[in-house]
Each structure stands twice: as C-alpha cells, then as structure tokens.
C-alpha positions in Angstrom: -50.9 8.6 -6.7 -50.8 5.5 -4.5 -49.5 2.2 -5.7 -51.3 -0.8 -5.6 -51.5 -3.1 -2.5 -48.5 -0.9 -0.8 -51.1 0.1 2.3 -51.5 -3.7 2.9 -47.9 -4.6 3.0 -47.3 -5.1 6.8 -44.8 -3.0 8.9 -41.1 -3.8 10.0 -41.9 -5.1 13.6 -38.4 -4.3 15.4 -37.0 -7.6 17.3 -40.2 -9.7 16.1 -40.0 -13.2 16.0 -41.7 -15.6 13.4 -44.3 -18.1 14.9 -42.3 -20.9 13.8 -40.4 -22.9 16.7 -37.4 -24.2 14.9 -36.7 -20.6 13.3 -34.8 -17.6 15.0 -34.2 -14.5 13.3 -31.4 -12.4 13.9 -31.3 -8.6 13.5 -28.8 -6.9 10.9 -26.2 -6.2 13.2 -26.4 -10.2 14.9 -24.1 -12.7 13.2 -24.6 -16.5 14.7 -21.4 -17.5 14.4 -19.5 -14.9 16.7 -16.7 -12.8 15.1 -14.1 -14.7 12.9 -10.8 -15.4 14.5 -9.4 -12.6 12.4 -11.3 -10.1 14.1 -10.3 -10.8 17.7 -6.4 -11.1 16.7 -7.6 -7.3 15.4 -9.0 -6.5 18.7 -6.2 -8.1 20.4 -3.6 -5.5 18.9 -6.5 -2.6 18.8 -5.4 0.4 21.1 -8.8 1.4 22.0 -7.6 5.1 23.2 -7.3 6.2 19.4 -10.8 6.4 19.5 -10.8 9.4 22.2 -10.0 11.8 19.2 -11.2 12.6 15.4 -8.5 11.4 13.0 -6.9 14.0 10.8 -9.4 16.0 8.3 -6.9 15.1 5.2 -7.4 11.5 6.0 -4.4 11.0 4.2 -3.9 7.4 5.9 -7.1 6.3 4.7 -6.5 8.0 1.5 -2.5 6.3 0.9 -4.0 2.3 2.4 -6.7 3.1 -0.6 -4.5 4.6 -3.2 -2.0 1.1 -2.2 -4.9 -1.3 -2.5 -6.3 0.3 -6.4 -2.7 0.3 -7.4 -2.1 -3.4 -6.5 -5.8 -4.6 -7.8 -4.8 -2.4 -11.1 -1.4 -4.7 -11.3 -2.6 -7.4 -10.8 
C-alpha cells in the first residue's frame, strides 16, 4: 500500500539553507540566543570529572530529586 503524494515529499537536506537572504535556519540542537545565564552559573559550579564514571544503577538520586519534585507539585 503506498500513500498518496508521500514519494514526492522532498528529503530532510542536513545543514541546508533556504534561498531566501534574510532567513537562517538553525539546526535542532542551535539556539540563537546562547545559553541562558542560568546555565553558565550551572557550568560554573559543574565538576566536569563526575562524568569519568556511570552513576549508580539504583539511580536512587535521580529517583529521591523526582520523588521530591511529584510530592511538592501534588501539594501544591
């Protein structure tokens, strides 16, 4: 079964620009803008060696900042 018209949609060109002069588009993972100041005060304090391991398998960190964030939306 083939659907209508779907063999003359064109392909997703990779880092393809349109024609138009006054338009640049940006990829998903490109932001204009930079990060926010949030994010480099986060990078600031980042300690970039805790990414030379795999955190625990239990994840219970992840699992206890989640469990703390449900409980205070289900409060509030």
């Amino acid at each position: 079964m083939e659907i209508k018209g779907l063999r003359k949609i064109e392909p997703y060109v990779a880092g393809s620009q349109p024609a138009e002069k006054n338009i640049i588009k940006l990829n998903t993972n490109e932001n204009a803008y930079g990060p926010s100041p949030a994010v480099h005060q986060a990078l600031a304090s980042f300690d970039a060696h805790q990414l030379r391991k795999y955190s625990t398998l239990d994840q219970a960190a992840l699992r206890q900042a989640l469990s703390n964030q449900l409980v205070f939306l289900l409060i509030k």
